[in-house]
MMTF fields as JSON, N, C-alpha, C and O atoms, coordinates in Angstrom:
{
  "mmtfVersion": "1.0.0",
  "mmtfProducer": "UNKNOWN",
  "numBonds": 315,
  "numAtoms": 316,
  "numGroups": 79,
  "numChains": 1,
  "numModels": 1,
  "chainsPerModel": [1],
  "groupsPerChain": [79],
  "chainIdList": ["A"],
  "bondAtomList": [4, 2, 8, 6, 12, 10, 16, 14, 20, 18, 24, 22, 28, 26, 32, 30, 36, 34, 40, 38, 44, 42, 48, 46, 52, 50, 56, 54, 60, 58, 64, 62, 68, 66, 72, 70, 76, 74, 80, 78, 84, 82, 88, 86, 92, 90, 96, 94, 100, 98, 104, 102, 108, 106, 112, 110, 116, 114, 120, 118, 124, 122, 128, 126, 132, 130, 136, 134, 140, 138, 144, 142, 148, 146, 152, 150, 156, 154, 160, 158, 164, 162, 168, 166, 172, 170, 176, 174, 180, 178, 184, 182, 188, 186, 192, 190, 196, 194, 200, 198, 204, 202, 208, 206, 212, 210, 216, 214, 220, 218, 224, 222, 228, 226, 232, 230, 236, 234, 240, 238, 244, 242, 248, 246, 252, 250, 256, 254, 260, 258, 264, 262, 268, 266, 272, 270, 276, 274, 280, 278, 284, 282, 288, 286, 292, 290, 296, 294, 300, 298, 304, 302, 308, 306, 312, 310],
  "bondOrderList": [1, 1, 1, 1, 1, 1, 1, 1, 1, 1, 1, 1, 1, 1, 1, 1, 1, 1, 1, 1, 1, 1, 1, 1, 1, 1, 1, 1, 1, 1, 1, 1, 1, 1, 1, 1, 1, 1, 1, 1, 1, 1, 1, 1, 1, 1, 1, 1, 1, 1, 1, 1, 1, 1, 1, 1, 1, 1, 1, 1, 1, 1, 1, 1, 1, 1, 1, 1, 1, 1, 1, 1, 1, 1, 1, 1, 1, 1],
  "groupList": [{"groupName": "UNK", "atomNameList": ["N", "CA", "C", "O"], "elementList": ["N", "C", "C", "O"], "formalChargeList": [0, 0, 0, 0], "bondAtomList": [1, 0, 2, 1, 3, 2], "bondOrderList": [1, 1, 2], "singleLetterCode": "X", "chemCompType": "L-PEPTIDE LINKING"}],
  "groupTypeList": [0, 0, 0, 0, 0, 0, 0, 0, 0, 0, 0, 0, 0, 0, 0, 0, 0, 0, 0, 0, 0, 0, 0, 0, 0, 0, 0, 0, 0, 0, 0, 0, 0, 0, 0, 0, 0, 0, 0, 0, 0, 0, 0, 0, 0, 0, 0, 0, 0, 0, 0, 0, 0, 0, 0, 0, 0, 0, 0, 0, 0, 0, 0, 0, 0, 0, 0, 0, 0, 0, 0, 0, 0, 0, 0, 0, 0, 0, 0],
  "groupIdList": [1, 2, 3, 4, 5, 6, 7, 8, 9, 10, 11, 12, 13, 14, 15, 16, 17, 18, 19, 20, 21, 22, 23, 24, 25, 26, 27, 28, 29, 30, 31, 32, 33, 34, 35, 36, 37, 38, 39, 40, 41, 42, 43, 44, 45, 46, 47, 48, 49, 50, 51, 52, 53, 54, 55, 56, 57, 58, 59, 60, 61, 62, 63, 64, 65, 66, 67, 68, 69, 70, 71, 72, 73, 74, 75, 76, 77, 78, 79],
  "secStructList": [7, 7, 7, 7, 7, 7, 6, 6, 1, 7, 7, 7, 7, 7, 5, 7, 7, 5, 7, 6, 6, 1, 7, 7, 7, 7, 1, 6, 6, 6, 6, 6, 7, 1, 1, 7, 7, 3, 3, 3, 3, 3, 3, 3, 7, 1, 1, 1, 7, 3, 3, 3, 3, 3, 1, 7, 4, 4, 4, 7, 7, 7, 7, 7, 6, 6, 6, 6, 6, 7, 6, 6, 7, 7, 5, 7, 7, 5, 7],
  "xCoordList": [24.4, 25.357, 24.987, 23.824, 26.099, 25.773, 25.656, 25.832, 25.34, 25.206, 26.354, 26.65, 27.028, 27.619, 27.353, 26.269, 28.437, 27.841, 28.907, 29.983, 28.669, 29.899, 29.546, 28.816, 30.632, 31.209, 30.036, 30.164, 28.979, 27.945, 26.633, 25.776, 27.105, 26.126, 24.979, 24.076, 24.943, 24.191, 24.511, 25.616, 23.476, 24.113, 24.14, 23.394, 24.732, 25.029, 23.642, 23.206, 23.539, 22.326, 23.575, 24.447, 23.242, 23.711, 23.795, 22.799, 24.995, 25.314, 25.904, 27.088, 25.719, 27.125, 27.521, 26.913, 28.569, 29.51, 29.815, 30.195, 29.647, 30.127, 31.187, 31.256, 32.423, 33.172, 33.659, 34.277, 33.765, 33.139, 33.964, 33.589, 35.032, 36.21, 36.373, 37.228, 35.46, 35.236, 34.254, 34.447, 33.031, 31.537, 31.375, 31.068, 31.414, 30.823, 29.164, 28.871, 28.366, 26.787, 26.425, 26.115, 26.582, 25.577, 24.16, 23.167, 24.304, 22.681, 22.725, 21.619, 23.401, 23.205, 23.216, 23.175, 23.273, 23.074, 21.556, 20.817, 21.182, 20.044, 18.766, 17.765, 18.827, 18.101, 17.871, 16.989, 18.978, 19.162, 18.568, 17.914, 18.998, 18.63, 17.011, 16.388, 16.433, 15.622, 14.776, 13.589, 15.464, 14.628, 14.401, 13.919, 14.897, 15.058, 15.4, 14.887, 16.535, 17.52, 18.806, 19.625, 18.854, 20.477, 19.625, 18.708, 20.383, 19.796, 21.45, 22.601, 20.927, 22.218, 22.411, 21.759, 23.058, 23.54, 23.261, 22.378, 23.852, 24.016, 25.515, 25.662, 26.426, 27.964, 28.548, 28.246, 29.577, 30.264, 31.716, 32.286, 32.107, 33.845, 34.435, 34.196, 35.8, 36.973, 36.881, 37.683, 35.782, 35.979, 34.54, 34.334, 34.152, 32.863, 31.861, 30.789, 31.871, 30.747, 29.652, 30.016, 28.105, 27.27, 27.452, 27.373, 27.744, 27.521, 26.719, 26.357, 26.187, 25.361, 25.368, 26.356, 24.53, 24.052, 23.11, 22.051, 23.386, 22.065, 21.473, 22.145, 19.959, 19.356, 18.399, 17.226, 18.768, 18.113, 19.049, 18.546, 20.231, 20.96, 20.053, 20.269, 19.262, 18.473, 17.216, 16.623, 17.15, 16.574, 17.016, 16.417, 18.243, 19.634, 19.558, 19.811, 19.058, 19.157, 20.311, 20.445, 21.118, 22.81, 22.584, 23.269, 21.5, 21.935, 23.25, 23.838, 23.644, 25.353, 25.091, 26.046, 23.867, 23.187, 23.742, 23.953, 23.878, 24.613, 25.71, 26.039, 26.752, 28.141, 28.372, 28.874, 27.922, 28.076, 27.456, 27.404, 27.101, 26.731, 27.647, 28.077, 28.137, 28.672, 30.055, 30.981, 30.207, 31.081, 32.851, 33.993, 32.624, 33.462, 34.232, 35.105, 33.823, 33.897, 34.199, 35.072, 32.758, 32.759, 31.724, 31.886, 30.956, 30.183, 30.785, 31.478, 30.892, 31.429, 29.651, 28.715, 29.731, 28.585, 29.301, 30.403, 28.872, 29.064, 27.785, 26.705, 28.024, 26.64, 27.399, 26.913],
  "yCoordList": [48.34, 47.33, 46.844, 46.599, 46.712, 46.824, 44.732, 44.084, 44.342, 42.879, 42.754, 43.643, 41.215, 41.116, 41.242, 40.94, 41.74, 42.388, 41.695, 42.271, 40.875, 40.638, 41.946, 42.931, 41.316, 42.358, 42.692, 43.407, 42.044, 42.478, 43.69, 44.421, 43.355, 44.2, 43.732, 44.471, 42.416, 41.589, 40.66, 40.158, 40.556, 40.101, 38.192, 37.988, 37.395, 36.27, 35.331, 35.631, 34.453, 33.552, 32.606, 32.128, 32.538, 31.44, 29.887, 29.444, 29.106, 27.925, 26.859, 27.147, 25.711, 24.715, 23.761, 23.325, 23.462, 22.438, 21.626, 21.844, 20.419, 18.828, 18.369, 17.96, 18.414, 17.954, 16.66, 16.3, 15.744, 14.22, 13.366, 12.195, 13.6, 13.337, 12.789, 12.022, 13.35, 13.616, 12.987, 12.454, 12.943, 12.896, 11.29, 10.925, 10.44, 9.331, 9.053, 8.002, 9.667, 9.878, 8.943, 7.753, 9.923, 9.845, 10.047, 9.444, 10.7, 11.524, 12.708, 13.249, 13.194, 14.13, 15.846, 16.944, 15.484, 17.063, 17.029, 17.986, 16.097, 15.559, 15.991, 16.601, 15.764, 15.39, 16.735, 16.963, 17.615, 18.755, 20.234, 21.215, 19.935, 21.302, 21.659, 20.655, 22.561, 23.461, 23.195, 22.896, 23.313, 22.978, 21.824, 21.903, 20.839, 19.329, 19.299, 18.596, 20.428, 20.223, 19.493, 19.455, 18.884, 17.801, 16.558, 16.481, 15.321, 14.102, 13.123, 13.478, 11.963, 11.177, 10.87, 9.952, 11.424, 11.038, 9.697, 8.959, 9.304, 8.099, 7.994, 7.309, 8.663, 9.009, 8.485, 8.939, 7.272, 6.732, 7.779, 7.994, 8.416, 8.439, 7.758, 6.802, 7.978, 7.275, 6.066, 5.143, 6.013, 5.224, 4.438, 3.225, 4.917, 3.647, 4.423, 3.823, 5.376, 6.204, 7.167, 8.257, 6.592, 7.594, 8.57, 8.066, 10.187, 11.451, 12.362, 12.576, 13.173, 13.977, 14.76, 14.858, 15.2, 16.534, 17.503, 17.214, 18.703, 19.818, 19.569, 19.396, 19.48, 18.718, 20.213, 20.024, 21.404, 22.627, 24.071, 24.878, 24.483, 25.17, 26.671, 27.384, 27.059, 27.894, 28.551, 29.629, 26.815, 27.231, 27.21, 27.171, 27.251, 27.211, 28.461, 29.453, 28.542, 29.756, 30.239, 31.345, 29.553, 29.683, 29.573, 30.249, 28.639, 28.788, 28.318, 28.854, 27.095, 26.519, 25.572, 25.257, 25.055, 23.841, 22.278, 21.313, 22.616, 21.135, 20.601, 19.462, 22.439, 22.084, 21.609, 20.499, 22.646, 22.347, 21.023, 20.857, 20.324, 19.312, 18.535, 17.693, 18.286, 17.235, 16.841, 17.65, 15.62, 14.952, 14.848, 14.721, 14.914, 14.819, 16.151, 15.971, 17.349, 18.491, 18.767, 19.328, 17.912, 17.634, 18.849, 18.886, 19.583, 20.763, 22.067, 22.117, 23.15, 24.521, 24.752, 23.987, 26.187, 26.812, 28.095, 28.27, 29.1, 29.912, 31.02, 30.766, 32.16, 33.111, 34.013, 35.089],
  "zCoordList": [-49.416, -49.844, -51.251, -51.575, -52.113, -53.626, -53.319, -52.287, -54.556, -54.451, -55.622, -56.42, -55.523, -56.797, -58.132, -58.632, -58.825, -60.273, -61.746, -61.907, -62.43, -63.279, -64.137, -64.029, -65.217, -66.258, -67.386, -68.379, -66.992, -67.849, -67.236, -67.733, -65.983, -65.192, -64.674, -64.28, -64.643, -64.364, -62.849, -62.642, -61.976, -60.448, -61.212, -62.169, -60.852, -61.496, -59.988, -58.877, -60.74, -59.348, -59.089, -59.815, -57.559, -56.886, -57.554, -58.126, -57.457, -57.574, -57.265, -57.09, -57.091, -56.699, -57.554, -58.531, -57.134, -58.014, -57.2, -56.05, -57.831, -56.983, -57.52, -58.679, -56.422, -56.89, -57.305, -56.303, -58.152, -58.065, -57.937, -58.003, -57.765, -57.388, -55.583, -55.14, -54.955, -53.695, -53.104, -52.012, -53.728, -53.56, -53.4, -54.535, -52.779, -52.355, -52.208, -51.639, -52.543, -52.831, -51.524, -51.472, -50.495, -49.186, -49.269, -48.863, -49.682, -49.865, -48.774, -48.789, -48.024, -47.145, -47.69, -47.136, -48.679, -49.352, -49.892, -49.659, -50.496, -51.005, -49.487, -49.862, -48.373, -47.653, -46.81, -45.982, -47.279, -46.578, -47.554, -47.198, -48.554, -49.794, -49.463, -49.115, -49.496, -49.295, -50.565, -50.439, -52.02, -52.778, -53.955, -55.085, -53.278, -53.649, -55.431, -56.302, -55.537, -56.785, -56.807, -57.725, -55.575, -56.163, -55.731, -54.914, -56.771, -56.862, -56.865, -57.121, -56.502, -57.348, -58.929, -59.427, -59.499, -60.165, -61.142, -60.705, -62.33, -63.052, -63.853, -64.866, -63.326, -63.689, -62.21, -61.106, -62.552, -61.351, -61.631, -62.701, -59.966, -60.34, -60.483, -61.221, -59.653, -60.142, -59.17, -59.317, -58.013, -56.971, -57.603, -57.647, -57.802, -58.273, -57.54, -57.472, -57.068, -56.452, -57.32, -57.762, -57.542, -58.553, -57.863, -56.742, -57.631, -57.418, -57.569, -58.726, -56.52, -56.39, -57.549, -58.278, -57.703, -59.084, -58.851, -58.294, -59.237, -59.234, -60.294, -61.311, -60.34, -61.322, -61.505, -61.825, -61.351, -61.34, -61.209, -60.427, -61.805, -61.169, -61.129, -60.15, -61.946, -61.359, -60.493, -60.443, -59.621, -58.681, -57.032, -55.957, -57.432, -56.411, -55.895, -56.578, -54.14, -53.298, -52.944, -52.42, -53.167, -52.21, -50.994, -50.227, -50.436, -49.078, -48.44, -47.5, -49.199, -48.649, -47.544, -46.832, -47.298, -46.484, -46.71, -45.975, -48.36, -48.82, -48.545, -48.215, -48.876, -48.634, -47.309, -47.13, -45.999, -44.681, -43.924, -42.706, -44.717, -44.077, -45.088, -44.3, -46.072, -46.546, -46.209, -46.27, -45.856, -44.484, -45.806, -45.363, -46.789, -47.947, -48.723, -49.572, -48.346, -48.621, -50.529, -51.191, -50.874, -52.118, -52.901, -54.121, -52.482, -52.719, -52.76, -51.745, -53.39, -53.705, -53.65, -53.879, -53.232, -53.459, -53.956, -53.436, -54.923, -55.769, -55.702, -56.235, -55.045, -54.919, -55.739, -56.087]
}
């Protein structure tokens, strides 16, 4: 099984995106990640909520631990 490949030929590393729009900063992604790269934030949205952040996107496994637990469906994970 080949792994993903962009247009450079290069397999791209796993990532996520918070959507912040969404993200009410529980902390339940925070408490769950494997390698303690998302934090809260110091950027409020539109609701007055600081939001989660990957404070490391390359040491992002893709496991997708964050997204599935977050009660807001404010996390994309990107492998």
């Amino acid at each position: 099984m080949q792994a993903n490949v962009n247009r450079k030929g290069e397999i791209p590393l796993p990532r996520i995106n918070v959507i912040e729009k969404f993200c009410k900063s529980c902390g339940l992604c925070i408490e769950v990640c494997p390698k303690k790269i998302i934090s809260i934030g110091d950027t409020a949205n539109d609701k007055g909520y600081f939001t989660a952040v990957c404070i490391n996107q390359d040491e992002c496994i893709g496991c997708g631990l964050c997204a599935t637990i977050c009660p807001d469906v404010a996390i994309e994970v990107y492998k």
